[in-house]
C-alpha positions in Angstrom: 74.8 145.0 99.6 76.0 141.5 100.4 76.0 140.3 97.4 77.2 143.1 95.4 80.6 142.9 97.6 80.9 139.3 97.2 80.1 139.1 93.9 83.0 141.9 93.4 84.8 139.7 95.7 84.7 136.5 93.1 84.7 139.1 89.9 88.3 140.0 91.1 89.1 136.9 92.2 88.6 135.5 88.7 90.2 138.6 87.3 93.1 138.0 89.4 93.7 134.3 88.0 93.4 135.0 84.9 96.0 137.9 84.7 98.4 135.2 86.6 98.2 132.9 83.8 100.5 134.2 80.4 101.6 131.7 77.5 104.1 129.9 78.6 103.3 129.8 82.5 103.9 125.8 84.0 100.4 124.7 85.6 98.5 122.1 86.5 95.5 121.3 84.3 92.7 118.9 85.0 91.8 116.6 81.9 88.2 116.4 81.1 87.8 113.1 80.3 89.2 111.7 83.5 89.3 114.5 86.1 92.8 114.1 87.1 95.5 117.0 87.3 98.1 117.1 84.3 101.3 118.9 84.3 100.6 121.4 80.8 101.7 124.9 79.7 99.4 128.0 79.0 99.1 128.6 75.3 96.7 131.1 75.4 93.6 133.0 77.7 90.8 134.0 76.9 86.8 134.4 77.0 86.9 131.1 76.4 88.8 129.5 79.0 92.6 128.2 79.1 94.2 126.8 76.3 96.7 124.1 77.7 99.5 122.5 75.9 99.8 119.3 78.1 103.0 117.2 78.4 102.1 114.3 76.4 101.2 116.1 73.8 97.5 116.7 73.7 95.8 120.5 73.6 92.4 121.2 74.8 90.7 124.5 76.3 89.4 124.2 79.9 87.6 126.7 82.5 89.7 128.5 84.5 88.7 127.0 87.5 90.5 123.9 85.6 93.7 125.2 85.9 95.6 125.7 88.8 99.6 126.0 89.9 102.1 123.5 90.3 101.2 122.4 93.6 103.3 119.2 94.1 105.7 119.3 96.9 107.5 116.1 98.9 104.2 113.8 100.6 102.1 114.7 97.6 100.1 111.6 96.7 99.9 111.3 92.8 99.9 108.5 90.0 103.0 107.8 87.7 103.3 106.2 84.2 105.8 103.3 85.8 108.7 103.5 83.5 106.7 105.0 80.7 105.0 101.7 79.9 101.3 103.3 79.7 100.3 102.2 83.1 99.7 104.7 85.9 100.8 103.6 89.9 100.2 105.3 93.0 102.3 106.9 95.2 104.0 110.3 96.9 106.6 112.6 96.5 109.9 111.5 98.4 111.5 114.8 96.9 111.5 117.2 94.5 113.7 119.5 92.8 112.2 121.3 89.5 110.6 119.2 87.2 112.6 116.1 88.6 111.3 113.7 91.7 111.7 110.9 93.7 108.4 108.9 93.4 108.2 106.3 96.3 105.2 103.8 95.1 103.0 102.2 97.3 104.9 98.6 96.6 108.1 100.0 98.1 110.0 100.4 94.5 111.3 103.9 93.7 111.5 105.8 90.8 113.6 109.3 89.5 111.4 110.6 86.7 110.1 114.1 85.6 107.1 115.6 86.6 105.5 115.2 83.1 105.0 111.1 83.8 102.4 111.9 86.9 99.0 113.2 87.8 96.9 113.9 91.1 93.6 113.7 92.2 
């Protein structure tokens, strides 16, 4: 009996996330080839998984369980493409207001860029 309610429990869970996720929806995706969490747009759900459109241009189909909502708040440690020169750096949130933050590095220099230059762990 156990296992029948808590394999409802994860059916519905599942069932759940993948009705919250439309074309179109903002998300956070996590690449495949590195692991790290990519801001991206639903393009499409299905059996398959979650087709993703991510910022910088690339489209791929992950697992559900790769896709998750935009999470990032002030004190969220991430990695930004410093300047947009290729080359990621860490550091947190210092504030953020739609798809625009304050990224405080850890070297002390500050940055105001969109959302679509970072990633998280």
């Amino acid at each position: 009996m156990r296992r029948s309610v808590s394999l409802l429990i994860v059916s519905l869970l599942v069932a759940a996330s993948a009705a919250a996720q439309t074309k179109g929806d903002r998300v956070l995706g996590r690449w495949p080839a590195d692991g790290m969490w990519y801001p991206a747009r639903v393009q499409t759900v299905g059996p398959e998984g979650v087709e993703l459109a991510f910022d910088d241009g690339d489209v791929t189909t992950v697992t559900r369980t790769d896709v998750r909502a935009p999470n990032w708040k002030a004190g969220t440690r991430l990695q930004c493409n410093w300047k947009n020169q290729g080359k990621y750096y860490g550091g947190r949130i210092e504030s953020i207001s739609g798809e625009t933050i304050e990224v405080l590095y850890d070297d002390g220099t500050r940055e105001r860029i969109t959302i679509s230059r970072c990633r998280s762990t």
